[in-house]
N, C-alpha and C positions, 0 to 999 in steps of 0.2 A: 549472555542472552542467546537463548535458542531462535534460531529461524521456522517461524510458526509452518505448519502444513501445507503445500501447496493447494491442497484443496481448500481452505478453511482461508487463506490468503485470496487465494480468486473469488471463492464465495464474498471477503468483505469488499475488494476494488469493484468486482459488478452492482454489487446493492448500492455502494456508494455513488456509482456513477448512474446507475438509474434512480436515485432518488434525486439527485442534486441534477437531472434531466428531466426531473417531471415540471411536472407544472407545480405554482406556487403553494397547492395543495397538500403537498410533499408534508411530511409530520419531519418538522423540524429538529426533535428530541433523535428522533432517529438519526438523521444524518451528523448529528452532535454526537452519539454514540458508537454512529462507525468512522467519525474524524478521529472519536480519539485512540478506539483500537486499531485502527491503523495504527497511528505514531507510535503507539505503545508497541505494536507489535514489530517495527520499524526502527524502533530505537529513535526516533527524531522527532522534533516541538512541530514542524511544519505538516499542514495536509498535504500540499504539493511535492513535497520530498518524500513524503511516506508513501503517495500513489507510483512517482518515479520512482522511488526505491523496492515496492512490492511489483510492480510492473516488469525492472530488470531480474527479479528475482523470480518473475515466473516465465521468463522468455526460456526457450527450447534450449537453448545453448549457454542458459545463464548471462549472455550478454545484450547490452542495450542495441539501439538500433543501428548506432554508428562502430557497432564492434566490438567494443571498450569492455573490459571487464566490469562493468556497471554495478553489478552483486557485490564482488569483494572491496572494491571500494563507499559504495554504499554501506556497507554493515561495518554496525559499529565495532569501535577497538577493543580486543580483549582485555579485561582489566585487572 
């Protein structure tokens, strides 16, 4: 699996998190849509691991907040 674009990575975590911050008005298909490209593009079933995971992968230094290589451990195993 390729690690999608940075750009195209930040564009899905903001959308996601301003929809899933809006008010209940929010068009729910949509945030269905970028739950799952997230994972998909994440490599993982969870939204929560796929936002941590695309999160570490867009930090400046490719690492999370505590340090950690966050990236290479996040991304999935060569197969």
């Amino acid at each position: 699996m390729l690690k999608p674009h940075p750009t195209e990575l930040r564009r899905l975590v903001e959308e996601y998190e301003t929809l899933t911050a809006a008010p209940a008005n929010a068009a729910e298909s949509r945030i269905a849509d970028l739950a799952y490209t997230l994972c998909v593009s994440t490599g993982t079933r969870d939204v929560g691991t796929a936002l941590a995971t695309a999160r570490a992968w867009l930090a400046p230094d490719g690492r999370g907040t505590d340090g950690r290589d966050t990236a290479a451990a996040a991304a999935p195993a060569a197969v």
